[in-house]
N, C-alpha and C positions, 0 to 999 in steps of 0.2 A: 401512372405513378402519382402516388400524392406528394401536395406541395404543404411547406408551411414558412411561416415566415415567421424570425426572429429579431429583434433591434439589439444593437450593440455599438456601447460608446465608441468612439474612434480610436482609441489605443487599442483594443480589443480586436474591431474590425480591422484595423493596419495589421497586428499580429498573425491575425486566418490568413490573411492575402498575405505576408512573406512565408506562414511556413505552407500554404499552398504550391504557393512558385515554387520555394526552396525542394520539394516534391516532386515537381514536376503534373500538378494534376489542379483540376478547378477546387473554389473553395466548396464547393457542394459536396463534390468529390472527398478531400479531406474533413470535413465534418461528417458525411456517411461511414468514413474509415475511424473514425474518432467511435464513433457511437459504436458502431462491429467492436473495437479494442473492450469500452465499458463494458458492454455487455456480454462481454468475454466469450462470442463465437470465433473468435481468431486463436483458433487451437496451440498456436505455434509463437502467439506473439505476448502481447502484453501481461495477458492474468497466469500466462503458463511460467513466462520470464518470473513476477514475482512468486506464484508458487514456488518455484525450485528455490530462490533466494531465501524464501521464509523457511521450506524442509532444512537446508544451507546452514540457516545462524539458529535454526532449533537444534542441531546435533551439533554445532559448535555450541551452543552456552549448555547444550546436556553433559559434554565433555568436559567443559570447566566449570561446570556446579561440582563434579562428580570428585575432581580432583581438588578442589577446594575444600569441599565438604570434608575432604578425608585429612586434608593437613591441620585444616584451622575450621570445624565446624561453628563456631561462633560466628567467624566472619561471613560464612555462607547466610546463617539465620539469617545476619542482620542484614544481607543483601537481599534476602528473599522477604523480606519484612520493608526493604526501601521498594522492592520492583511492583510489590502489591500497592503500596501508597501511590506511587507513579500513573497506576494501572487505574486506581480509583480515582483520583483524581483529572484523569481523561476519560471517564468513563468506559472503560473497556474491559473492568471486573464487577460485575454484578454484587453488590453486595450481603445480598440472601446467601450466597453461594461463599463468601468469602469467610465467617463464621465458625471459631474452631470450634 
C-alpha cells in the first residue's frame, strides 16, 4: 500500500483525531473514507445523499416557478432575472450561454 504524507496546522489536525475517535476508526482510516465520499464511490452515501436533495428542491422550485408564473408572471421574470445574477456572479452560469 502506498503511503503519503500530509502537514496540517493543529486546529485541523485536533479536528481529524476527534472526528476519528468520535467514529470509532484511526485517522488514516477516516481520511481514506473522506476521500471514497469525494470521489463519490460510496454509492449509498454522500454524492447519492445530495443527488436526491438537488432532484428534491429542483421539482420544488419547478412547482413554485410554475404557480407563480401563472398568478403574477412579472414577479417570476424578475426572480428569474435575480437567480441569473446570483448565478453569475458565483460563477455557476456561463455567460456565452446566458444571452437572450
Amino acid at each position: 500500500m502506498a503511503r503519503i504524507s500530509i502537514r496540517l496546522d493543529d486546529p485541523r489536525h485536533d479536528r481529524l483525531i476527534d472526528r476519528a475517535r468520535a467514529v470509532g476508526i484511526t485517522p488514516s482510516a477516516y481520511i481514506r473514507d473522506v476521500l471514497d465520499r469525494d470521489e463519490g464511490s460510496d454509492p449509498a452515501g454522500y454524492h447519492a445523499r445530495f443527488d436526491e436533495l438537488h432532484a428534491t428542491l429542483i421539482q420544488t422550485l419547478a412547482i413554485l416557478a410554475k404557480s407563480v408564473g401563472r398568478r403574477t408572471p412579472d414577479v417570476l421574470e424578475e426572480g428569474l432575472a435575480d437567480a441569473k445574477r446570483l448565478l453569475r456572479e458565483r460563477g455557476l452560469l456561463d455567460p456565452e450561454q446566458d444571452r437572450p
